[in-house]
PDB file with one MODEL, atoms N, CA, C and O in Angstrom:
MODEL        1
ATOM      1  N   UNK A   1       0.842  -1.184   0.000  1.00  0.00           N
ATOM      2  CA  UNK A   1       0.000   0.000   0.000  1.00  0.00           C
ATOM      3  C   UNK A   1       0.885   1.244   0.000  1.00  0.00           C
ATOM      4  O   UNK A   1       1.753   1.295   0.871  1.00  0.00           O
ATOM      5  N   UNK A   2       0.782   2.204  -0.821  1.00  0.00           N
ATOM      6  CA  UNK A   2       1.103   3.125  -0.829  1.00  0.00           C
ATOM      7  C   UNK A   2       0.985   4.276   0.491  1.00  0.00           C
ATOM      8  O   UNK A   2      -0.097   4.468   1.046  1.00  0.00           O
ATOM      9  N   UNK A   3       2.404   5.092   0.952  1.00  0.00           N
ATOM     10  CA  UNK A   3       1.997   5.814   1.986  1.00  0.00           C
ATOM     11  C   UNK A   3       1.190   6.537   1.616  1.00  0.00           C
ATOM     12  O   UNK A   3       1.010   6.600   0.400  1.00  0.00           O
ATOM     13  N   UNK A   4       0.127   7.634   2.797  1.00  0.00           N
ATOM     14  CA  UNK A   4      -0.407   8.432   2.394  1.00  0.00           C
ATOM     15  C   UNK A   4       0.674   9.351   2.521  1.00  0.00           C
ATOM     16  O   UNK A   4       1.810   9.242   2.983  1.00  0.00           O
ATOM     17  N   UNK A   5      -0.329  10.822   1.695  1.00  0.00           N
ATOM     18  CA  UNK A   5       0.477  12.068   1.363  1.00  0.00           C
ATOM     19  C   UNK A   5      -0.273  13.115   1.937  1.00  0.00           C
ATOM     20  O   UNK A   5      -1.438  13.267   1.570  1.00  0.00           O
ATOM     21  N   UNK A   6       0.439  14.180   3.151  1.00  0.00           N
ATOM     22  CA  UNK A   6      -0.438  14.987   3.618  1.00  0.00           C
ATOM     23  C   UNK A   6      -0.181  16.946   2.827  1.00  0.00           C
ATOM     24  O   UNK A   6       0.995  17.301   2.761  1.00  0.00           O
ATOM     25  N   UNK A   7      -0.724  17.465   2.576  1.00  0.00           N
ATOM     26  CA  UNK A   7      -1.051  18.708   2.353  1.00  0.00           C
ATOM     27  C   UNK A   7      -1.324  20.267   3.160  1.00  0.00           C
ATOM     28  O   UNK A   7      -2.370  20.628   3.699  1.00  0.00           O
ATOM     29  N   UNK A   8      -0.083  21.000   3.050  1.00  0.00           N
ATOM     30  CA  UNK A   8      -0.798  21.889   3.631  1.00  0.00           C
ATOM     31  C   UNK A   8      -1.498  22.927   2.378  1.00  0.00           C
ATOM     32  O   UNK A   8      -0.721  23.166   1.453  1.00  0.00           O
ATOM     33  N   UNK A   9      -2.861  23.542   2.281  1.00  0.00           N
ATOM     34  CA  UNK A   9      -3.043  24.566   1.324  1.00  0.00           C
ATOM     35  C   UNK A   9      -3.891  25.427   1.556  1.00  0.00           C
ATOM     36  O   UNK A   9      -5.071  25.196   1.817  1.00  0.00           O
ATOM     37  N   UNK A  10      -3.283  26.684   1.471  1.00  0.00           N
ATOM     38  CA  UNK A  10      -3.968  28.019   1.637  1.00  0.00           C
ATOM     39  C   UNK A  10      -4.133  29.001   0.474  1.00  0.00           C
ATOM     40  O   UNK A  10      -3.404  29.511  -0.376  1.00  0.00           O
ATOM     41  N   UNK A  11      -5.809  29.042   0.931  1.00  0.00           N
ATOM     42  CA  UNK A  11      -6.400  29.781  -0.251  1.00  0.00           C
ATOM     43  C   UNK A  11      -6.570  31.137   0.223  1.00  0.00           C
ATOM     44  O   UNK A  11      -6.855  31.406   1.390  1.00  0.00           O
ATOM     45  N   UNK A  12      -6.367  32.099  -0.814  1.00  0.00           N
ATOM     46  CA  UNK A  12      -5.972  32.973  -0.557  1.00  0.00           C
ATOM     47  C   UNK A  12      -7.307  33.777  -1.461  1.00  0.00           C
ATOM     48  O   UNK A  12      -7.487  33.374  -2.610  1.00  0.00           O
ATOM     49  N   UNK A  13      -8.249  34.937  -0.910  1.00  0.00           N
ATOM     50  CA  UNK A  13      -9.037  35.187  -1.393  1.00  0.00           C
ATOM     51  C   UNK A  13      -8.860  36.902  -2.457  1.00  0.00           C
ATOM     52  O   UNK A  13      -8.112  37.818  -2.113  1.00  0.00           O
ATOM     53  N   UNK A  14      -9.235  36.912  -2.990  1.00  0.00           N
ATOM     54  CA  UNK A  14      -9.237  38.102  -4.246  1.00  0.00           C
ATOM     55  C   UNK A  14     -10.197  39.414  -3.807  1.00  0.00           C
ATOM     56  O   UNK A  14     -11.205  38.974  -3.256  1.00  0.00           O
ATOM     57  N   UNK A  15     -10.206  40.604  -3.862  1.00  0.00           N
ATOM     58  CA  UNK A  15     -11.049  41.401  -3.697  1.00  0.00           C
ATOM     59  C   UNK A  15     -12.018  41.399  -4.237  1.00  0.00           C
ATOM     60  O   UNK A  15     -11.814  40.951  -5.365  1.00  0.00           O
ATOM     61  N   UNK A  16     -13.098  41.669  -4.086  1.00  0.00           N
ATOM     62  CA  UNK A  16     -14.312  42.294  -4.078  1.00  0.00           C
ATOM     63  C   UNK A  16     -14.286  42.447  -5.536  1.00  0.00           C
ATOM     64  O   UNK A  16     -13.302  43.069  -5.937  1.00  0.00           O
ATOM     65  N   UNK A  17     -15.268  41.965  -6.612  1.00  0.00           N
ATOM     66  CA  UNK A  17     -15.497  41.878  -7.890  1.00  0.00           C
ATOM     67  C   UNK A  17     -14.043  41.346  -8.680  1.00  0.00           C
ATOM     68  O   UNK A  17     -13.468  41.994  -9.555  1.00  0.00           O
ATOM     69  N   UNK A  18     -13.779  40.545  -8.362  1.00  0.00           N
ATOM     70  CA  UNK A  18     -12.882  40.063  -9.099  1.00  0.00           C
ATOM     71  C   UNK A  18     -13.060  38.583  -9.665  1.00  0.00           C
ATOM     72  O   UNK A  18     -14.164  38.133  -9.358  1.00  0.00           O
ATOM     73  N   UNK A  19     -12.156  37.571 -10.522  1.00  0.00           N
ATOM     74  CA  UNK A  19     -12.885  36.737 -10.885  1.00  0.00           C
ATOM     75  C   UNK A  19     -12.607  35.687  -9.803  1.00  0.00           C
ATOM     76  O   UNK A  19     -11.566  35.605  -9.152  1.00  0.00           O
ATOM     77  N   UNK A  20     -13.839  34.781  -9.687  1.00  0.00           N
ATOM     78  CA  UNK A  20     -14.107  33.627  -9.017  1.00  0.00           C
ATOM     79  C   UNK A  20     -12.761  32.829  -8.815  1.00  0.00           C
ATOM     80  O   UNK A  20     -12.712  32.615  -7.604  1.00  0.00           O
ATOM     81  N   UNK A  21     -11.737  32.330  -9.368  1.00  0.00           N
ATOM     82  CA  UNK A  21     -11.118  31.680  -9.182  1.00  0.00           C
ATOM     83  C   UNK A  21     -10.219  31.721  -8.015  1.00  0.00           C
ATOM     84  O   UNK A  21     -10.114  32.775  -7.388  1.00  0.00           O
ATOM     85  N   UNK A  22      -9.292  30.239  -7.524  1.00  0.00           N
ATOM     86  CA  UNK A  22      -8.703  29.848  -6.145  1.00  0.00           C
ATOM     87  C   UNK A  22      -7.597  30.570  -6.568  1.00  0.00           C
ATOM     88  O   UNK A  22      -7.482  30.851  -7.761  1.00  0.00           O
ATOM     89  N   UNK A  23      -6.540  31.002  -5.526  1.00  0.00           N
ATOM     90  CA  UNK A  23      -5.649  31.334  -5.907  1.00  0.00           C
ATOM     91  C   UNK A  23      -4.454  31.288  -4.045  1.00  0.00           C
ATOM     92  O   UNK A  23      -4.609  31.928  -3.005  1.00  0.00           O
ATOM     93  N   UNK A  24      -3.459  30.302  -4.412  1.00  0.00           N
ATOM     94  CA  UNK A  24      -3.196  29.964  -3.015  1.00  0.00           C
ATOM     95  C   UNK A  24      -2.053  29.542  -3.012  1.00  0.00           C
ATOM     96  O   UNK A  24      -1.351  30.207  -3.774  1.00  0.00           O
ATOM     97  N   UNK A  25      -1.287  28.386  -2.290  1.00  0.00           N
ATOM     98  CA  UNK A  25      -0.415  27.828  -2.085  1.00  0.00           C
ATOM     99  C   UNK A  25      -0.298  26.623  -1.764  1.00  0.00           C
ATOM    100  O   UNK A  25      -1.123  26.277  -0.918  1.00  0.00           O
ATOM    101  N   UNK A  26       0.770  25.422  -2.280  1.00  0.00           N
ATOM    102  CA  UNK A  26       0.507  24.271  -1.578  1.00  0.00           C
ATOM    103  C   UNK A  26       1.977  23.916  -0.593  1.00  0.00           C
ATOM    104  O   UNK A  26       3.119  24.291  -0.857  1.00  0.00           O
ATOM    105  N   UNK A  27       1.575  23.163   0.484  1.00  0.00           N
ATOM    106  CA  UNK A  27       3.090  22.290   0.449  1.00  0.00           C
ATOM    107  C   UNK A  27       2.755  20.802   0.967  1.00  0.00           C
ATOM    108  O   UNK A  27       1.835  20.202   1.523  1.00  0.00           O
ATOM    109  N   UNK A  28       3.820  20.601   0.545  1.00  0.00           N
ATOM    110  CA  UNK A  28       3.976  18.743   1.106  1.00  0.00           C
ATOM    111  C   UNK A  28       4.301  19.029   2.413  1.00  0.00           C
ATOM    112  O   UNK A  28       5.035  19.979   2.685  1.00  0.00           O
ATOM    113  N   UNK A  29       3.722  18.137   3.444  1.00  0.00           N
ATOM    114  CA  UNK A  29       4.377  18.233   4.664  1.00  0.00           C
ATOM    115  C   UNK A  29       5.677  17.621   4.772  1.00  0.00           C
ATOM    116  O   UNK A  29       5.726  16.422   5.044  1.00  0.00           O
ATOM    117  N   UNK A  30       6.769  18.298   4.592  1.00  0.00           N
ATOM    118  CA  UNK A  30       8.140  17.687   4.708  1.00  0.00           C
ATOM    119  C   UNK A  30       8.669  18.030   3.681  1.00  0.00           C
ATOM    120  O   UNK A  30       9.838  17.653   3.599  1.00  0.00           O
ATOM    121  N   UNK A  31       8.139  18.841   2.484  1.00  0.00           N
ATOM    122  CA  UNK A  31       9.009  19.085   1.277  1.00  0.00           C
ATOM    123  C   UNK A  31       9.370  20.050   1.326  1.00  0.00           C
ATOM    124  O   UNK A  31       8.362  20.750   1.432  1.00  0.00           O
ATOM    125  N   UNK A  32      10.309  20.731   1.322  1.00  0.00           N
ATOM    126  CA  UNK A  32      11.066  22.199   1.666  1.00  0.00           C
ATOM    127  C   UNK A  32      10.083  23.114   0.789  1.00  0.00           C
ATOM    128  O   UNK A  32       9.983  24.151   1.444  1.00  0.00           O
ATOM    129  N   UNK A  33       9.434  23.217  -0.183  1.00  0.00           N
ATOM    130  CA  UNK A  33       8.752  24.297  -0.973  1.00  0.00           C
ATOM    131  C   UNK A  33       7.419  24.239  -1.194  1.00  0.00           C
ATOM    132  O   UNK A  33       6.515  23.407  -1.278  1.00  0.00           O
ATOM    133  N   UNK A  34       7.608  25.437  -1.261  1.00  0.00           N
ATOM    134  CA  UNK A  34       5.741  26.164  -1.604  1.00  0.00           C
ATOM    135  C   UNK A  34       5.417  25.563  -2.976  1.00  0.00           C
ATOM    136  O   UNK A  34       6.236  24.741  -3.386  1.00  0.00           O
ATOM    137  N   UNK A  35       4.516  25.794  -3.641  1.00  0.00           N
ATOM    138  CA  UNK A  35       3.903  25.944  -5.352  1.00  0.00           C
ATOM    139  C   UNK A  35       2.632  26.467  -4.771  1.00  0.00           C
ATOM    140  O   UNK A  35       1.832  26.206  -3.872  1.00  0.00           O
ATOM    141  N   UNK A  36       2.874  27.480  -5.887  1.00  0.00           N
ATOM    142  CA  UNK A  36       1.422  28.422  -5.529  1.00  0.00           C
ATOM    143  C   UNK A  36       0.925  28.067  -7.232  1.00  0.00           C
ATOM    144  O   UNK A  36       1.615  27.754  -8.202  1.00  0.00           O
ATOM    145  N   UNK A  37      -0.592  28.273  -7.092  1.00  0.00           N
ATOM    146  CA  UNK A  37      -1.683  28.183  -8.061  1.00  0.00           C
ATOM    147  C   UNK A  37      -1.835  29.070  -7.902  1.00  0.00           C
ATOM    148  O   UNK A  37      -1.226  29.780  -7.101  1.00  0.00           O
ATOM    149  N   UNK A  38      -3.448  29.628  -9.203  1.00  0.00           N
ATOM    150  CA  UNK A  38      -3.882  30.432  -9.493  1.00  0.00           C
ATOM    151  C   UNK A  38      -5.599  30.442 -10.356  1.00  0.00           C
ATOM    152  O   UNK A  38      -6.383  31.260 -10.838  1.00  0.00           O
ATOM    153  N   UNK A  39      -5.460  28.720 -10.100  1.00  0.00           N
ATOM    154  CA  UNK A  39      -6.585  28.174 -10.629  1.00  0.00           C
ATOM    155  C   UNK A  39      -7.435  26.882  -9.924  1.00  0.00           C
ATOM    156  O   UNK A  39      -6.796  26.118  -9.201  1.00  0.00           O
ATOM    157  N   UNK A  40      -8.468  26.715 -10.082  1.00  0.00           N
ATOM    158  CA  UNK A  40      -8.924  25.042  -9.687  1.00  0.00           C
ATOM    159  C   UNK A  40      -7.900  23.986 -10.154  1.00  0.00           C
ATOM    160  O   UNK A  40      -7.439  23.079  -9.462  1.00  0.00           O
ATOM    161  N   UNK A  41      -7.565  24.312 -11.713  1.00  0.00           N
ATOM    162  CA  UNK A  41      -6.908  23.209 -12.208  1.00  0.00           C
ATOM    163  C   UNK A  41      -5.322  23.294 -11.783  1.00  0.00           C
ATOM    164  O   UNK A  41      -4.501  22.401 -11.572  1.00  0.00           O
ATOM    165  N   UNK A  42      -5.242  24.427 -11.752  1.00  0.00           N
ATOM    166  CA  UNK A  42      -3.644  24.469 -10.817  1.00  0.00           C
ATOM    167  C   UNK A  42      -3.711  24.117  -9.933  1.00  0.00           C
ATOM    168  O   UNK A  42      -2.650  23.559  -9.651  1.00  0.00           O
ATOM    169  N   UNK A  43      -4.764  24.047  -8.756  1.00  0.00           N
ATOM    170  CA  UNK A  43      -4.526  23.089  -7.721  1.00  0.00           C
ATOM    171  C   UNK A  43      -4.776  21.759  -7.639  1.00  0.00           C
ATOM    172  O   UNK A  43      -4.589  21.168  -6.575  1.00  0.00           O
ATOM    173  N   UNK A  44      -5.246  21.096  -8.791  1.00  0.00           N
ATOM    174  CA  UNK A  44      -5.579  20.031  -9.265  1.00  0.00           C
ATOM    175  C   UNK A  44      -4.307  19.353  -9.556  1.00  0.00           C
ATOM    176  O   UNK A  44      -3.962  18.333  -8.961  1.00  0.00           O
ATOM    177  N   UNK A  45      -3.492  20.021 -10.632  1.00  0.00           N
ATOM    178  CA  UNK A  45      -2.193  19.746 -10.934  1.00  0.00           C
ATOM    179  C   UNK A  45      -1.260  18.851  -9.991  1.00  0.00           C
ATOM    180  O   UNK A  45      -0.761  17.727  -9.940  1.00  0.00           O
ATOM    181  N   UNK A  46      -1.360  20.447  -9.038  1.00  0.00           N
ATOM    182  CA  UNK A  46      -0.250  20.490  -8.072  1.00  0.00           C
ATOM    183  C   UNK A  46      -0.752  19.091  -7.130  1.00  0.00           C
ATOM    184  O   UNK A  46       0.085  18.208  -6.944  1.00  0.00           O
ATOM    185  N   UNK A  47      -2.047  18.953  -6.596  1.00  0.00           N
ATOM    186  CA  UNK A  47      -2.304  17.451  -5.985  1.00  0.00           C
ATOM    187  C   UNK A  47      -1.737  16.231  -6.825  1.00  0.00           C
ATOM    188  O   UNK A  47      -1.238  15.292  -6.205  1.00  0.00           O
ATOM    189  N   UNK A  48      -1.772  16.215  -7.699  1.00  0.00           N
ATOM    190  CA  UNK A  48      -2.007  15.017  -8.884  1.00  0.00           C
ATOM    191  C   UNK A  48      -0.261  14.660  -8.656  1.00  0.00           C
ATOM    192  O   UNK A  48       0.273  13.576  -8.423  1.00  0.00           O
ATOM    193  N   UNK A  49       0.417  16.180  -8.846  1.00  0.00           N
ATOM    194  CA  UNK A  49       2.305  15.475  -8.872  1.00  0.00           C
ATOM    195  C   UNK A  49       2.922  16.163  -8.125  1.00  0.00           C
ATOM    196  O   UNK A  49       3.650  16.990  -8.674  1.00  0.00           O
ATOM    197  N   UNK A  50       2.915  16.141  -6.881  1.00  0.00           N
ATOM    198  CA  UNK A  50       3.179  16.987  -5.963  1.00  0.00           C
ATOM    199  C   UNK A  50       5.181  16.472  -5.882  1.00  0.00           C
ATOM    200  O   UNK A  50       5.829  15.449  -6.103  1.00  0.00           O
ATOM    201  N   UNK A  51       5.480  17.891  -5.438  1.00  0.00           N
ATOM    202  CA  UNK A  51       6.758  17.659  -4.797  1.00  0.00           C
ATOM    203  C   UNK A  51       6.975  16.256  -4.293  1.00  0.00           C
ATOM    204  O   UNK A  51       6.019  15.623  -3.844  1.00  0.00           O
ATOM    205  N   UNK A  52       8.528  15.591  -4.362  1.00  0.00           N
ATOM    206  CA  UNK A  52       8.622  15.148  -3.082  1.00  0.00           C
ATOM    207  C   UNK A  52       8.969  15.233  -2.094  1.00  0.00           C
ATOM    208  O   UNK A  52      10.104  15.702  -2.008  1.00  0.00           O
ATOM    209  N   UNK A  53       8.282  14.867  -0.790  1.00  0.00           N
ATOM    210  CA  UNK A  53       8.796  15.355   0.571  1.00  0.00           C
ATOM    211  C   UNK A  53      10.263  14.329   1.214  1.00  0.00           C
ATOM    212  O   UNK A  53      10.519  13.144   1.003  1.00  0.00           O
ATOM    213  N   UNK A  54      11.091  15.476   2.131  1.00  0.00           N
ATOM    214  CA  UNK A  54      12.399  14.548   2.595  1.00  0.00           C
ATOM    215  C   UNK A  54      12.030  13.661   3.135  1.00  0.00           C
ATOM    216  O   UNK A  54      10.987  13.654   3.789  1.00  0.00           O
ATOM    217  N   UNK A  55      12.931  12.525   2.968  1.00  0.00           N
ATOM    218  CA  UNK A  55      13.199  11.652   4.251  1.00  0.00           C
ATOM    219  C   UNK A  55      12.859  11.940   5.635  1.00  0.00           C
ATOM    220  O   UNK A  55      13.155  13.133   5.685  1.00  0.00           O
ATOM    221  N   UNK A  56      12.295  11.531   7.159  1.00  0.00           N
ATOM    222  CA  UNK A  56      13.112  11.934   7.839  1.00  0.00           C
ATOM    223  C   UNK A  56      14.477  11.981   8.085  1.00  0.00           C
ATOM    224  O   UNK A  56      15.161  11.315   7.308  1.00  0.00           O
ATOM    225  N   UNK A  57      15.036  12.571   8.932  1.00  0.00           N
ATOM    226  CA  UNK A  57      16.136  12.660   9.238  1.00  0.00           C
ATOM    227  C   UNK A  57      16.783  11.284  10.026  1.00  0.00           C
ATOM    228  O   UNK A  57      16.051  10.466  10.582  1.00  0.00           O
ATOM    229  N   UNK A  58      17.795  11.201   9.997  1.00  0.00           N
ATOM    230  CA  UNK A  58      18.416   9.462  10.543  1.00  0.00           C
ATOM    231  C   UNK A  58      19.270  10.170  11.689  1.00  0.00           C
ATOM    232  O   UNK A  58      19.970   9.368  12.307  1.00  0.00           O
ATOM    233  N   UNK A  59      19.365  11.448  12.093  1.00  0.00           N
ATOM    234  CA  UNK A  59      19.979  11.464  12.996  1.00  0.00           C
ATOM    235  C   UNK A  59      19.560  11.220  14.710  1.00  0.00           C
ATOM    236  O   UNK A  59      18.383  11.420  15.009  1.00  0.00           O
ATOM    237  N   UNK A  60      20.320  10.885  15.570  1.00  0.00           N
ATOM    238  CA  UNK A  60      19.656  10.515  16.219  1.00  0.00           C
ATOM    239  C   UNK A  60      18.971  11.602  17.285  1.00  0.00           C
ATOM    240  O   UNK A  60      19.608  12.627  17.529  1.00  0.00           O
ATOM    241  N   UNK A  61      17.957  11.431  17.784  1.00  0.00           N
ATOM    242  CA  UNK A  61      17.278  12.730  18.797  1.00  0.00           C
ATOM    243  C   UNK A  61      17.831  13.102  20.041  1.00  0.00           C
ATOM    244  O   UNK A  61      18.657  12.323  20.517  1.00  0.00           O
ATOM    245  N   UNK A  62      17.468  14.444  20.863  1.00  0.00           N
ATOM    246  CA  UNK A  62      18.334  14.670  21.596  1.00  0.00           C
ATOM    247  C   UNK A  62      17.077  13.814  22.787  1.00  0.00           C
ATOM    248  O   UNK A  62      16.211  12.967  22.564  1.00  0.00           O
ATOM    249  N   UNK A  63      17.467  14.455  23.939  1.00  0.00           N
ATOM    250  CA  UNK A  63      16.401  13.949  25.417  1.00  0.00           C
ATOM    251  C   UNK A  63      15.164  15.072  24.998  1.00  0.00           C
ATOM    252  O   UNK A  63      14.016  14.685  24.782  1.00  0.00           O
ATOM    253  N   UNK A  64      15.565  16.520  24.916  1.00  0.00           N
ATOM    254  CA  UNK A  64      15.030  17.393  24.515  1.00  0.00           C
ATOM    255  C   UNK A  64      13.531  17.041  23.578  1.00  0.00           C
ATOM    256  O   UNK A  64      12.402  17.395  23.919  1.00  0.00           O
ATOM    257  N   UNK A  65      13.901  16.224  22.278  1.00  0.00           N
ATOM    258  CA  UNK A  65      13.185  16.777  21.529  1.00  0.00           C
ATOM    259  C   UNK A  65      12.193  14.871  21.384  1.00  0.00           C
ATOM    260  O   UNK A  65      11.719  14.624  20.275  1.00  0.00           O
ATOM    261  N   UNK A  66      12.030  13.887  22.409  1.00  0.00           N
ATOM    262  CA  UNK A  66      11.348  12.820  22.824  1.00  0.00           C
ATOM    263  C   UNK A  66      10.475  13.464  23.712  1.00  0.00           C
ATOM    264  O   UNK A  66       9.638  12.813  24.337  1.00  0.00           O
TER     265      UNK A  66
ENDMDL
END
């Protein structure tokens, strides 16, 4: 089974008479970068082949951060 893939995305709204469309940002949780849209289908896109997100990290944790 394939892992799942989580999403952060913020839509970002347009003033007052402007056209209908989304216009926002995505990220992979864990992938260093944004991709911003500007459309339904741009955010369609961007779901469909998203970045990939890092590895975790292999280093080992401090006491701190358990």
């Amino acid at each position: 089974m394939d892992r799942p893939e989580y999403f952060i995305v913020r839509v970002y709204r347009r003033a007052p008479g402007a056209t209908p469309e989304l216009e926002g940002v995505v990220e992979v949780v864990g992938a260093p970068q944004q991709r911003a849209f500007a459309s339904s289908d741009g955010l369609w896109a961007i779901l469909r082949d998203p970045p990939l997100a890092q590895p975790p990290s292999s280093a080992p944790r401090s006491a701190d951060d358990r």
